[in-house]
Residue frames as qw, qx, qy, qz and C-alpha x, y, z in Angstrom:
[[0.368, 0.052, 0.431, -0.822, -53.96, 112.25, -6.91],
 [0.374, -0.197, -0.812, -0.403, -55.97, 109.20, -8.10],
 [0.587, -0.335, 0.248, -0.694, -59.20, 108.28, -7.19],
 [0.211, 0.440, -0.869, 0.083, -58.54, 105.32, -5.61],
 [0.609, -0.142, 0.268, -0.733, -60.83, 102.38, -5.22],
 [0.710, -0.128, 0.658, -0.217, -61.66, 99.13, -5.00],
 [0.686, 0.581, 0.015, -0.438, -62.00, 98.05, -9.35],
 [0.882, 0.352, 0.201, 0.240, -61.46, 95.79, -11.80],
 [0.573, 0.727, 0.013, 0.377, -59.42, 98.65, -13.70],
 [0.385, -0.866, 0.207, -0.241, -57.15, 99.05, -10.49],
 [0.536, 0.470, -0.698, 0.064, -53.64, 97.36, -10.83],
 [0.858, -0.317, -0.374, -0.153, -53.83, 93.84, -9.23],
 [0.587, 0.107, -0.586, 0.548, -51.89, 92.94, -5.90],
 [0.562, -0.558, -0.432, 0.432, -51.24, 93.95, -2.81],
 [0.249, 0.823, 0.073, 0.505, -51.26, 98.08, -2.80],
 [0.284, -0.923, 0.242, -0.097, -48.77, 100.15, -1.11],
 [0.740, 0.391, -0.544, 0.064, -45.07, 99.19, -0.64],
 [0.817, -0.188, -0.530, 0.131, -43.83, 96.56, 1.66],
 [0.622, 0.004, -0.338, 0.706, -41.73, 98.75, 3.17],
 [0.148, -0.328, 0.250, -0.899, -43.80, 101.73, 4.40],
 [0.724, -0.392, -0.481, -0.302, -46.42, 99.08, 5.20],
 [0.254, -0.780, 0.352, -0.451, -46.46, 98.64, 9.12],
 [0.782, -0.037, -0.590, 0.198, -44.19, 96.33, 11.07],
 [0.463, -0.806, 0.188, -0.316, -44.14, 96.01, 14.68],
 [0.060, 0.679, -0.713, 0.161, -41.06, 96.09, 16.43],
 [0.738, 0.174, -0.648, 0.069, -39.62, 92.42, 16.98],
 [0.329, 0.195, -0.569, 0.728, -39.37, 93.48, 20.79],
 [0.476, -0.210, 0.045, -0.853, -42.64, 94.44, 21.59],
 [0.225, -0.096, 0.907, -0.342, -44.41, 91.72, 23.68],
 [0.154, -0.284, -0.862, -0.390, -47.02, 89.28, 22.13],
 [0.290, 0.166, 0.346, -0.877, -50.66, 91.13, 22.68],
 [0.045, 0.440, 0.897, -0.001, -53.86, 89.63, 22.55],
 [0.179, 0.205, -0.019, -0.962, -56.22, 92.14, 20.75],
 [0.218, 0.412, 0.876, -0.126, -59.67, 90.67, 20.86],
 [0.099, 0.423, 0.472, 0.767, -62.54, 91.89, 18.96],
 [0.173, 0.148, 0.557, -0.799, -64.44, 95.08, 21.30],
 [0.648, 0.247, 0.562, -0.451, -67.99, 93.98, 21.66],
 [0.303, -0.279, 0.707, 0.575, -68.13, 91.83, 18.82],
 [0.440, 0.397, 0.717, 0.367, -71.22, 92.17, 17.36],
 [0.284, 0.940, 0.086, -0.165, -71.09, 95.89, 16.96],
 [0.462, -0.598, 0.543, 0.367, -67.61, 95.28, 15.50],
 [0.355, 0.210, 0.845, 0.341, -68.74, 92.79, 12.84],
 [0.298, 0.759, 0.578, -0.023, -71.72, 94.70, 12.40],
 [0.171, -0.884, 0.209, 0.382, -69.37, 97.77, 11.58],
 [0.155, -0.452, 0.668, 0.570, -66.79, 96.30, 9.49],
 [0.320, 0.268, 0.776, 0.473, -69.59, 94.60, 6.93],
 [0.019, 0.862, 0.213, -0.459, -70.80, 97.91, 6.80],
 [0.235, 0.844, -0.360, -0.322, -67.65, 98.64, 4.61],
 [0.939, -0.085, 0.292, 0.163, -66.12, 95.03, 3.53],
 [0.235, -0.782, 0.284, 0.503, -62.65, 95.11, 2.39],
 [0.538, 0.631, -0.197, -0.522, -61.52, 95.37, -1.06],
 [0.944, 0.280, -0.150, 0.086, -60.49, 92.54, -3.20],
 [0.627, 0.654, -0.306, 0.291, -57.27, 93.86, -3.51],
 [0.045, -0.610, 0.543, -0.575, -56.50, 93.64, 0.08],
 [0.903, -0.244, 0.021, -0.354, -58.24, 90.25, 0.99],
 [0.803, 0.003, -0.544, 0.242, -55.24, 87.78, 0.96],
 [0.391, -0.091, -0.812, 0.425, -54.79, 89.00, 4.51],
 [0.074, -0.697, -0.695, -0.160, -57.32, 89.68, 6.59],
 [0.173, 0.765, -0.019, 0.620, -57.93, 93.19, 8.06],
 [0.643, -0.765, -0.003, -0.038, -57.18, 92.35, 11.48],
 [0.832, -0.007, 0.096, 0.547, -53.66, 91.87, 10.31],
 [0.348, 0.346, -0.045, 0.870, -53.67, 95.71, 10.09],
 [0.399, -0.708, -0.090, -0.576, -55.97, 96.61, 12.34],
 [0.778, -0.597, -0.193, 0.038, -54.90, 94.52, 15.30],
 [0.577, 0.259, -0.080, 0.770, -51.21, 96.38, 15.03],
 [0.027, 0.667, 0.406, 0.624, -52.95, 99.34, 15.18],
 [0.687, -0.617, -0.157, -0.351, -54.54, 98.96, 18.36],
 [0.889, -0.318, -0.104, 0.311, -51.51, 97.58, 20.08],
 [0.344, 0.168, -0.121, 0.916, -49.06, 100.82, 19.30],
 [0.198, -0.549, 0.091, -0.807, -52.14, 102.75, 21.10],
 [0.068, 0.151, -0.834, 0.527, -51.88, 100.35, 24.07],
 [0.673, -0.128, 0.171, -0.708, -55.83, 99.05, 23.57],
 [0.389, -0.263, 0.870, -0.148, -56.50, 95.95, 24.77],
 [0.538, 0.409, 0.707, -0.206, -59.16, 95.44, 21.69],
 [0.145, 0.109, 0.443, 0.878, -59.90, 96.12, 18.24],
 [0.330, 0.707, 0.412, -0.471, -62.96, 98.42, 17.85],
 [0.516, 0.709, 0.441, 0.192, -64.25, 100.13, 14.49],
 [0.131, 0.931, -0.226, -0.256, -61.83, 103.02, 14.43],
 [0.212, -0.602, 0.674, 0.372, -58.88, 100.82, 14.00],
 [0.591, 0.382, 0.613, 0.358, -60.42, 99.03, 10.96],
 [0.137, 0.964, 0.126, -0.192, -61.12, 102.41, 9.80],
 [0.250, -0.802, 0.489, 0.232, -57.71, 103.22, 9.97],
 [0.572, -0.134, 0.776, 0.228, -56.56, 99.88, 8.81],
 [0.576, 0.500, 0.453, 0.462, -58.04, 100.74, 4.97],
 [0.011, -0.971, 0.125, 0.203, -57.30, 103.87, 5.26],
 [0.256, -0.734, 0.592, 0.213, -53.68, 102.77, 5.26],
 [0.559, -0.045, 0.694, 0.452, -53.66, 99.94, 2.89],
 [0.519, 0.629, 0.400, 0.417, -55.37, 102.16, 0.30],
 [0.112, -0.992, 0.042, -0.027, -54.25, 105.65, 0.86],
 [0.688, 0.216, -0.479, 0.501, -50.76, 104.40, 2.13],
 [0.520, -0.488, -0.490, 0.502, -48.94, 105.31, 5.22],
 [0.225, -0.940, -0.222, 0.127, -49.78, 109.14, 6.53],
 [0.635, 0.130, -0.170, 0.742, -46.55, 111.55, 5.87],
 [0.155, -0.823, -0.519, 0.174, -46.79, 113.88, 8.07],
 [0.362, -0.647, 0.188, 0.644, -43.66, 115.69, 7.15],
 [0.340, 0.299, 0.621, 0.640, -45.01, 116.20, 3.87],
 [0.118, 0.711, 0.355, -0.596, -46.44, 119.84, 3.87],
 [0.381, 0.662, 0.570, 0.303, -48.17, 121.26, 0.79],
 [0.124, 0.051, 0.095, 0.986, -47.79, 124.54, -0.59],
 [0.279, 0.317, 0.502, -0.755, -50.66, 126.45, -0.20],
 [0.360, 0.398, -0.295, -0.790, -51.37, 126.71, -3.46],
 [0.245, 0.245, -0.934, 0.084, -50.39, 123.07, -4.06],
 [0.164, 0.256, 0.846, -0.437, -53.15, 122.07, -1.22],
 [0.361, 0.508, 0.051, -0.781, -55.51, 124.22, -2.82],
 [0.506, 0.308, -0.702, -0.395, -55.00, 122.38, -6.43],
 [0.254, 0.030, -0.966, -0.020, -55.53, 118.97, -4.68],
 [0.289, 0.257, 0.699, -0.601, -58.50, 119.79, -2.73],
 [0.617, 0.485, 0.084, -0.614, -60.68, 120.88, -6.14],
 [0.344, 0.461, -0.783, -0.234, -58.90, 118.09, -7.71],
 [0.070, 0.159, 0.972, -0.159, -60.17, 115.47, -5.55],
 [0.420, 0.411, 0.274, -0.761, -63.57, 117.60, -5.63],
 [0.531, 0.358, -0.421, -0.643, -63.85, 117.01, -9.23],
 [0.274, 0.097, -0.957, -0.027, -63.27, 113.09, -8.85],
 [0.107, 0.316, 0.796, -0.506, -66.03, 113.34, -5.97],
 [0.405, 0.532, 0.463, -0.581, -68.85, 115.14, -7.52],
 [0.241, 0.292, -0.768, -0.517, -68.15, 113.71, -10.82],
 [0.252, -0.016, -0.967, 0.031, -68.96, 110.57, -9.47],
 [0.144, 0.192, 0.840, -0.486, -71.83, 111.63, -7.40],
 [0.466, 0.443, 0.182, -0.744, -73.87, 112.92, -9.81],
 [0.619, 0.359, -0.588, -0.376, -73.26, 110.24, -12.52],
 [0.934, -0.018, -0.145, -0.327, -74.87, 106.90, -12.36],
 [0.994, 0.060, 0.060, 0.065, -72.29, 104.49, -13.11],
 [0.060, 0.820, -0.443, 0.358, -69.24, 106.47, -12.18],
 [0.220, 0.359, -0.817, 0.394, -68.19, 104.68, -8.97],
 [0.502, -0.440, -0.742, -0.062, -69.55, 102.87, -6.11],
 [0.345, -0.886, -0.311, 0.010, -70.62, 104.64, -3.03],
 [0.234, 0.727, -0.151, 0.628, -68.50, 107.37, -1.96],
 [0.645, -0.474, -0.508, 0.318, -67.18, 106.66, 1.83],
 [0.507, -0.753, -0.016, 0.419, -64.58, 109.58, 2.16],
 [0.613, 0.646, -0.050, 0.453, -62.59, 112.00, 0.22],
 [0.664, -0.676, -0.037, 0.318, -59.26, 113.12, 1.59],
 [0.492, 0.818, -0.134, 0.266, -56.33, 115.30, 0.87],
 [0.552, -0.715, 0.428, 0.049, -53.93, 114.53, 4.02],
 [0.712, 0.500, -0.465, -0.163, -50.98, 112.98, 1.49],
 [0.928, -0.218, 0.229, -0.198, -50.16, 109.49, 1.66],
 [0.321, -0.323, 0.755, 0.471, -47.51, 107.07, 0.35],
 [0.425, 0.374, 0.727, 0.389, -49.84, 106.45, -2.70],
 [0.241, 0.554, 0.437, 0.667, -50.28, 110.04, -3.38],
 [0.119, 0.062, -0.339, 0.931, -51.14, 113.21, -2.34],
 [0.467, 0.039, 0.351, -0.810, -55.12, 112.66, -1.95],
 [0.238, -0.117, -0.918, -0.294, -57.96, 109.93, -2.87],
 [0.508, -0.118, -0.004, -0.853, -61.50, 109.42, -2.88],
 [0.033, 0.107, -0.993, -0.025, -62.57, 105.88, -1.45],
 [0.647, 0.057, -0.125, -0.750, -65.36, 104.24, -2.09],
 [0.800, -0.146, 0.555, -0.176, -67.44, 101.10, -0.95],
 [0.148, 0.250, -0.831, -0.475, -66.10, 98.36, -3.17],
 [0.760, 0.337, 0.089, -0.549, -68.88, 96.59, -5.67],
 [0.408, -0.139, 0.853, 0.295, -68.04, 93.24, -6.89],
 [0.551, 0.709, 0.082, -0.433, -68.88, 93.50, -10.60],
 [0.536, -0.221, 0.726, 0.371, -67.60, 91.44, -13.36],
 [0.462, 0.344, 0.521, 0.630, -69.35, 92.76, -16.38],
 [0.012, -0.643, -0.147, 0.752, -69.77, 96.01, -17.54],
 [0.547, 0.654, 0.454, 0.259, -71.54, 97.91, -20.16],
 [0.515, 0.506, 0.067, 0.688, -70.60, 100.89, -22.38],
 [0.481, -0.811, -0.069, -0.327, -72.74, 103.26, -20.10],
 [0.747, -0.665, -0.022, 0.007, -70.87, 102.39, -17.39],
 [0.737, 0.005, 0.055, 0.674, -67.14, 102.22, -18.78],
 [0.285, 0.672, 0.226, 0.645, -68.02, 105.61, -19.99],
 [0.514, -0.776, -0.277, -0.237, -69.01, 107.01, -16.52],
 [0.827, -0.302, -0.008, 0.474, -66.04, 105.61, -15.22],
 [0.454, 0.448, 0.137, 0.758, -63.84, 107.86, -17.93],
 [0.149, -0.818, -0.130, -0.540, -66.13, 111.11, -16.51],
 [0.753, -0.652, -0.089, 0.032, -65.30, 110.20, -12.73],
 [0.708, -0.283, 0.145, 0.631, -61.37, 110.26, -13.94],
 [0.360, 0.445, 0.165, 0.803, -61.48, 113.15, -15.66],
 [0.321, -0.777, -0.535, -0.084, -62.96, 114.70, -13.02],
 [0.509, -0.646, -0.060, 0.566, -59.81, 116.22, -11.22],
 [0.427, -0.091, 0.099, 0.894, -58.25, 117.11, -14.14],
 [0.018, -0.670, -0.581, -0.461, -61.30, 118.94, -15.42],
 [0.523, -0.778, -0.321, 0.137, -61.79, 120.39, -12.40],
 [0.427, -0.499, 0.219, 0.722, -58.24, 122.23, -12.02],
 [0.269, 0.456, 0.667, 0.524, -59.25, 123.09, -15.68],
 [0.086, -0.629, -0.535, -0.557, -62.20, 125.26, -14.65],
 [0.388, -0.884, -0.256, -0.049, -61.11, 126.59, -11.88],
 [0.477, -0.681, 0.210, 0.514, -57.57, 127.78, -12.00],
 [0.472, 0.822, -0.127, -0.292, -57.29, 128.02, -15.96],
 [0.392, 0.473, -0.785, 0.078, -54.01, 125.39, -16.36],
 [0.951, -0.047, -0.290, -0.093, -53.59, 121.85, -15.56],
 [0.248, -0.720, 0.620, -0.191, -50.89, 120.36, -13.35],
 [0.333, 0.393, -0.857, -0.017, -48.87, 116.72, -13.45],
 [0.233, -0.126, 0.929, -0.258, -50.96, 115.41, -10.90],
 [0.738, 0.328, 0.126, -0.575, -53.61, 113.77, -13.44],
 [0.106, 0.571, -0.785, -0.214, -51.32, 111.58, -14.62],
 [0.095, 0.014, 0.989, -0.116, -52.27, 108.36, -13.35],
 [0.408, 0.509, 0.586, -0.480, -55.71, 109.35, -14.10],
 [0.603, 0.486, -0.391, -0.497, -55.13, 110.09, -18.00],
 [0.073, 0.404, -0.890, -0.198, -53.08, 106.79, -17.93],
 [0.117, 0.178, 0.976, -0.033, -55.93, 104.68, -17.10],
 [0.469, 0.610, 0.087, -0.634, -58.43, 106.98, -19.02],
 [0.503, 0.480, -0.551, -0.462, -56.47, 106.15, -22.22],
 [0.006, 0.159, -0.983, -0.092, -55.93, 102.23, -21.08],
 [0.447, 0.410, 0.466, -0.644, -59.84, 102.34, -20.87],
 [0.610, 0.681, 0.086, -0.395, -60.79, 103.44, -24.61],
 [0.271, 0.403, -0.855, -0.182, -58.30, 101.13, -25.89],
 [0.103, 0.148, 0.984, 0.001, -59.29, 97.90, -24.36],
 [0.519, 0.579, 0.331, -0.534, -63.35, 99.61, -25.25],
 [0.511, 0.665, -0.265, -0.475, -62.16, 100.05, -28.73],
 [0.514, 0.467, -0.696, -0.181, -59.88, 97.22, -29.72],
 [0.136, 0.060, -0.987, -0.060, -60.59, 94.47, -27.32],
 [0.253, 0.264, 0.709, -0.603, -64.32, 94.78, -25.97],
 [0.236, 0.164, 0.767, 0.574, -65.83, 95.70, -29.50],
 [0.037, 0.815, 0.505, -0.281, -67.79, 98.32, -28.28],
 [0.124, -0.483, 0.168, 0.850, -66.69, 100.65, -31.82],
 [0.631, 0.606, 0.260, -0.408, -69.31, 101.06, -34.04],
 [0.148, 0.741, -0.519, -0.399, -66.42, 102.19, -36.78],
 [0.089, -0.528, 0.842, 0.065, -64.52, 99.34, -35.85],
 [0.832, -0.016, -0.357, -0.425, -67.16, 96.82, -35.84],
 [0.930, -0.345, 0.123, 0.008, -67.42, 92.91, -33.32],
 [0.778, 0.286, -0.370, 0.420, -63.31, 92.27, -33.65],
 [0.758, -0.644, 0.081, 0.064, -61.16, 91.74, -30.61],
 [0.653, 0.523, -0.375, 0.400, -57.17, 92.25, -30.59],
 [0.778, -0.248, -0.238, 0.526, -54.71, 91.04, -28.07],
 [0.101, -0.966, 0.121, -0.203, -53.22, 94.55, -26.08],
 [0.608, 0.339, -0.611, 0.377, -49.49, 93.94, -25.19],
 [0.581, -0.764, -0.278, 0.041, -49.29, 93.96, -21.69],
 [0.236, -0.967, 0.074, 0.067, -47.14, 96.26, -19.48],
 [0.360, -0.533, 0.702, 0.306, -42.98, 95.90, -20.80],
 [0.569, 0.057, 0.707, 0.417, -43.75, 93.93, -23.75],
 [0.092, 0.317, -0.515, -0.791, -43.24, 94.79, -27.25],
 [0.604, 0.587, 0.287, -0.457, -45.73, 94.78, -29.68],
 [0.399, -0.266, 0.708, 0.518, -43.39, 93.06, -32.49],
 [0.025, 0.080, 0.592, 0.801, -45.87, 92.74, -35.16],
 [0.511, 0.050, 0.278, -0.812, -49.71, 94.37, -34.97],
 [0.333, 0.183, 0.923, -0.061, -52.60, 92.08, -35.95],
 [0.415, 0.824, 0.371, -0.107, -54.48, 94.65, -38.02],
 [0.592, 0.473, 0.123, 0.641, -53.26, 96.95, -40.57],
 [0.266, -0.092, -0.242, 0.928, -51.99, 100.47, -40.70],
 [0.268, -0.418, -0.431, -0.754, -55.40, 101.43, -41.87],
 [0.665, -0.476, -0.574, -0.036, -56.99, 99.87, -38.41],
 [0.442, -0.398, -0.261, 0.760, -54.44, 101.22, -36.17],
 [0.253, 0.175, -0.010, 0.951, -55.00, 104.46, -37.60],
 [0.519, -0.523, -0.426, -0.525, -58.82, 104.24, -37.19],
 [0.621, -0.322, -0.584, 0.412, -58.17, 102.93, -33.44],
 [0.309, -0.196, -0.412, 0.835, -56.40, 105.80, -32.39],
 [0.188, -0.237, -0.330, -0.894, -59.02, 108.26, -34.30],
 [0.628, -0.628, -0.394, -0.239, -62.08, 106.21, -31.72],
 [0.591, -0.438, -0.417, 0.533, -59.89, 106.12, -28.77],
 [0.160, 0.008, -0.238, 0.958, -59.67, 110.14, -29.24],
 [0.289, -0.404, -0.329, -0.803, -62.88, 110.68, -29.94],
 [0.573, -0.589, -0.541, -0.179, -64.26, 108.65, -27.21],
 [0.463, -0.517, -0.475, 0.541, -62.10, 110.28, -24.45],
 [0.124, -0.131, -0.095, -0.979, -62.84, 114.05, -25.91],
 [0.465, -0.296, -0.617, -0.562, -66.17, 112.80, -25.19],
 [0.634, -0.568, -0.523, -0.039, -65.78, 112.56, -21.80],
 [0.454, 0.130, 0.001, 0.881, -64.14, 115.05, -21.58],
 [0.219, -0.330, -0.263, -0.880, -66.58, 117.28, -22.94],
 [0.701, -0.480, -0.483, -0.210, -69.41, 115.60, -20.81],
 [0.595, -0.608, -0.375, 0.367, -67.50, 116.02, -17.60],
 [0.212, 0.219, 0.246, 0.920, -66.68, 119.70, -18.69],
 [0.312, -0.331, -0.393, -0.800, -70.16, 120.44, -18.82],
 [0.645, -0.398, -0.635, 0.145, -71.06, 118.60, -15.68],
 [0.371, -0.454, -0.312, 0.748, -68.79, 120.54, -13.30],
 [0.085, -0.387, -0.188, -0.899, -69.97, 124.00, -15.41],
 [0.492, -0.508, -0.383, -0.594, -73.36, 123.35, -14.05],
 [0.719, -0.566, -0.332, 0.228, -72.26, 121.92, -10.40],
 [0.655, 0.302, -0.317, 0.616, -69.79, 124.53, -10.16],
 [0.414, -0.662, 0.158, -0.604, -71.07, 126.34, -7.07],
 [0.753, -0.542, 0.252, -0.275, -71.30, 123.19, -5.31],
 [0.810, 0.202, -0.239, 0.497, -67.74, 121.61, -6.73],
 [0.223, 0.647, -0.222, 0.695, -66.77, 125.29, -5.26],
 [0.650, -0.518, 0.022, -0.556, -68.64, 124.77, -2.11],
 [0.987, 0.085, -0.134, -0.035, -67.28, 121.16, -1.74],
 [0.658, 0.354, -0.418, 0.516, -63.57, 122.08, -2.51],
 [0.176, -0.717, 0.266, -0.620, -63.40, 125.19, 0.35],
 [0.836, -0.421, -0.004, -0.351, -64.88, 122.63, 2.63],
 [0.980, 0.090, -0.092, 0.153, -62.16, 120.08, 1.97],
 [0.432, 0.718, -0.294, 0.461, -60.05, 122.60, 2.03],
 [0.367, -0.639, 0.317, -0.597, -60.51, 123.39, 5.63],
 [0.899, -0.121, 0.305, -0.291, -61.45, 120.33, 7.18],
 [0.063, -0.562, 0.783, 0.260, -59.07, 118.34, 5.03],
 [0.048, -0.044, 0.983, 0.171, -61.08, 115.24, 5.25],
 [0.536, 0.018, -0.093, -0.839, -64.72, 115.13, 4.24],
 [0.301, -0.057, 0.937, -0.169, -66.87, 112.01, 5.48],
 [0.045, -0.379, -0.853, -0.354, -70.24, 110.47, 3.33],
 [0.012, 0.753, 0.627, -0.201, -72.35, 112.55, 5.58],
 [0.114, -0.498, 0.216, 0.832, -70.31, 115.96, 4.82],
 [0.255, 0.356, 0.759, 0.482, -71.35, 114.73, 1.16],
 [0.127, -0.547, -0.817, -0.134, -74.51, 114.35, 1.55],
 [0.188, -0.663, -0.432, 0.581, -75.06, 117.87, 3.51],
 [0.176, -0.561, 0.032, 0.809, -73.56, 119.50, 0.77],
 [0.267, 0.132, -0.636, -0.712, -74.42, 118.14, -2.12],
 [0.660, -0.045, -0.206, -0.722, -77.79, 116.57, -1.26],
 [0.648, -0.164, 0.743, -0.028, -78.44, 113.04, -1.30],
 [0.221, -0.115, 0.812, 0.528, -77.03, 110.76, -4.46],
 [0.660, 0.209, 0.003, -0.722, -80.10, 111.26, -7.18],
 [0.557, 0.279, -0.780, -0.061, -79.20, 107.38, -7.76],
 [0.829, -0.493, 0.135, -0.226, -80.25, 104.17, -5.45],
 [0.499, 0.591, -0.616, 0.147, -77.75, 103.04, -4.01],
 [0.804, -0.566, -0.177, 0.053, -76.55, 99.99, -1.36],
 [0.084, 0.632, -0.655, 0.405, -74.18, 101.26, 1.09],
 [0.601, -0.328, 0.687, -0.244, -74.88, 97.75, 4.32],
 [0.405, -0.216, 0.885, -0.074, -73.69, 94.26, 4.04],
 [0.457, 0.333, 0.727, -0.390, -77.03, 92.91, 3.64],
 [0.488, 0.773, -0.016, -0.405, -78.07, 95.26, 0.77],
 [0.384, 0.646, -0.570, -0.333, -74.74, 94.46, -1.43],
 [0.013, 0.116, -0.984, -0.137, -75.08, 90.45, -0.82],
 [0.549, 0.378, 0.280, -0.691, -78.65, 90.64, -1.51],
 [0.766, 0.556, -0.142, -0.288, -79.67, 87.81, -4.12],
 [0.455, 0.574, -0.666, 0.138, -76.26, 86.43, -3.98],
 [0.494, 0.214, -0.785, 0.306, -76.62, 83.93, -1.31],
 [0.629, -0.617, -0.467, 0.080, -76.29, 83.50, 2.16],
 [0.109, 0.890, -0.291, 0.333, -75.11, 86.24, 4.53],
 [0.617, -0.566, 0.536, 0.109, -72.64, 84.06, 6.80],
 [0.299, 0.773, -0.560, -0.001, -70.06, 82.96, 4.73],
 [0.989, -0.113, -0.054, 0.073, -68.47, 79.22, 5.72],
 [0.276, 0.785, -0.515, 0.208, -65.01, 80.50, 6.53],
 [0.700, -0.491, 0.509, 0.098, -63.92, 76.82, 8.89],
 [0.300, 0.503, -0.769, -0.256, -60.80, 75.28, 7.05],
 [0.924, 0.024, -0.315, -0.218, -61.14, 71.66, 6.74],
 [0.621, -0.759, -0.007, -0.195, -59.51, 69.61, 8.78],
 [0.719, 0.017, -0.031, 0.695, -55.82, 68.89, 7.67],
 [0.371, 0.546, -0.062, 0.748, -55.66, 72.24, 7.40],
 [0.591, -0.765, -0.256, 0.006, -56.61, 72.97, 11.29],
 [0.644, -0.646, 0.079, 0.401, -53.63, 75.07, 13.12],
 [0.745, 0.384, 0.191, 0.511, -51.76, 76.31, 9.86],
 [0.046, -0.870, -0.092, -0.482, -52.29, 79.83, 10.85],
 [0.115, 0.564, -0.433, 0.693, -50.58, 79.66, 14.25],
 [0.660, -0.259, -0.032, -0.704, -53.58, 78.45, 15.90],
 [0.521, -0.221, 0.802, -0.190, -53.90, 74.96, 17.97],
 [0.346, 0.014, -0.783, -0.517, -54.60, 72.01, 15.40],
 [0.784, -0.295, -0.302, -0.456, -57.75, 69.78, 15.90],
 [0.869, -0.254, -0.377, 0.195, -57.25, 67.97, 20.12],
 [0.472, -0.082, -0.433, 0.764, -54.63, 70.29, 21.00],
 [0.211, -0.782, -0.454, 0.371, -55.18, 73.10, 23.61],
 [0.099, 0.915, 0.135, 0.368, -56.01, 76.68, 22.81],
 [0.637, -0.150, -0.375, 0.656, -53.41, 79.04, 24.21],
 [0.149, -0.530, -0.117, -0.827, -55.41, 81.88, 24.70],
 [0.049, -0.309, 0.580, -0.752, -55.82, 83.04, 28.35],
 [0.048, -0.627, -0.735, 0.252, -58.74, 81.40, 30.51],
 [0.068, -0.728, -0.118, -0.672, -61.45, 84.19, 31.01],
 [0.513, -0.816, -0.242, -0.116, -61.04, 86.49, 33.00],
 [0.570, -0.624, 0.200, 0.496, -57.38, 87.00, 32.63],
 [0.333, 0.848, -0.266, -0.315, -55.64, 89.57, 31.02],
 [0.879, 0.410, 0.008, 0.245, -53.19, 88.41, 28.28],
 [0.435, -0.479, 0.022, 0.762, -49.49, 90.29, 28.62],
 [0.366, -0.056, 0.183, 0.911, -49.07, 93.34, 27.60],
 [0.052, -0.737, -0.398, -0.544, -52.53, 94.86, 27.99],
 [0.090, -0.678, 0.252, -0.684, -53.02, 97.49, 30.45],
 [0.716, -0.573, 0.091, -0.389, -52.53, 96.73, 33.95],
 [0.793, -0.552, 0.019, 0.257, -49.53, 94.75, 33.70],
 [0.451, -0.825, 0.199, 0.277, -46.05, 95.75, 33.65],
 [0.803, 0.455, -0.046, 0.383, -43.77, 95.73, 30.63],
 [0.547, -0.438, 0.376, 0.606, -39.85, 96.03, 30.96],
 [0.448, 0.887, -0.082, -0.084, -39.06, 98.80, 28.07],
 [0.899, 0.084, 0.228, 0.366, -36.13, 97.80, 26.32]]
């Protein structure tokens, strides 16, 4: 039950596997799935722009699927919706039913991850939607606008720590025992206050020195510090994640009406949207930019240059430079939208 979101500290690639990812049948007739009215479309999807981790293709490559297994002849703003839904969340099981109890544990479990994060600064970026309907990447997740960010201070790593301890904390203080799904949230709690402590030099103790972390499968053959260092290491890495611990402890104590208030909701409803938030728990005591405009502020221009140069004209599928477009004159339908006639196979 991670909270699952756009970040640096969010393992790189393409998320979800290949194989629950969607593929339309091989039989299904080529469909032209234009954008519906396109500038409330455009003006809709840079509303929420999609995460890094999901940019080598674009999001009409899941959204325009989408729309073609519900026989529309356009994409509109639900089926982008949908379309990150499903590359971060993964694909819907619906034949995955929760014990009550079980639902119950994941609903104040996301809770904690969600009103961690809204009441602490430098926890996460906006807060779009928190869900518990279980996916292929788990059995709930809290998504949030992604924030291109490339340094970070202590403040803010720390926040981060409070925002993942949030579920388990949360199941903590409100059912009196803890349950396996926090895993994936200690695991990148502790890979946190390691790379803070031994490569980022943010340990007093330790003082300005940097050491090489093995990366995932490889051995660690001989350390670079002594046994004295390593022992100090592990002695900051506990202290600093009891520390946020304790701090997001003491958080949910004091929010715990409206973590209670929050979970019920989630319970019921299942999925809870930014404005649900915002009804229950106020508005964020934090500015914050949730349009387009706001998060490329300072950084530029807002149109983007996205033509390819010109050897690279037609690579995509697309007519090279001179040749003719094969998209329909207007005013005629493409095949396979409504109105004409497919032969089911």
């Amino acid at each position: 039950m991670p909270v699952l979101s756009a970040e640096p500290t969010a393992e790189s690639g393409f998320p979800g596997d290949t194989s629950e990812r969607f593929q339309a049948p091989s039989r299904l007739p080529r469909m032209s799935c234009p954008l519906a009215g396109q500038g409330h479309t455009a003006t809709a999807w840079r509303a929420a722009p999609p995460p890094p981790c999901c940019r080598p293709l674009p999001p009409e490559a899941e959204a325009a699927p989408i729309a073609t297994c519900h026989l529309n002849p356009s994409v509109g703003e639900k089926h982008f919706e949908q379309a990150i839904e499903r590359v971060i969340g993964g694909l819907e099981k619906k034949t995955q039913v929760l014990q009550p109890g079980e639902k119950m544990t994941v609903a104040y479990h996301e809770t904690g991850h969600a009103v961690v994060g809204w009441f602490l600064e430098h926890a996460d970026p906006p807060l779009l939607k928190v869900s518990i309907v279980p996916g292929g990447k788990g059995l709930g997740y809290a998504q949030c606008l992604p924030r291109e960010q490339y340094l970070y201070t202590r403040e803010q790593l720390f926040d981060r720590m409070c925002a993942m301890l949030g579920g388990r904390v949360a199941e903590q203080l409100f059912f009196g025992r803890v349950t396996t799904g926090a895993q994936d949230d200690l695991r990148k709690v502790t890979q946190s206050a390691y790379a803070q402590i031994v490569q980022f030099g943010m340990s007093e103790k330790l003082g300005q020195v940097s050491f090489d972390l093995p990366q995932p499968g490889e051995a660690l053959v001989e350390k670079p510090f002594s046994e004295a260092t390593a022992q100090l290491i592990d002695e900051e890495v506990r202290r600093l994640i009891c520390s946020a611990h304790a701090r997001t402890l003491d958080l949910l104590t004091r929010c715990r009406e409206q973590v209670d208030k929050v979970g019920r909701q989630l319970l019921e409803k299942e999925v809870l949207e930014r404005a649900d938030m915002v009804e229950l728990l106020g508005p964020r005591p934090f500015t914050e930019k949730i349009t387009y405009e706001e998060l490329v502020e300072g950084m530029g221009g807002l149109e983007e240059d996205m033509a390819l140069p010109e050897g690279l004209q037609g690579w995509h599928g697309g007519p090279a430079a001179g040749e003719p477009s094969l998209a329909p004159p207007p005013g005629e339908q493409p095949p396979g939208t409504p109105g004409s006639k497919l032969k089911h196979m």
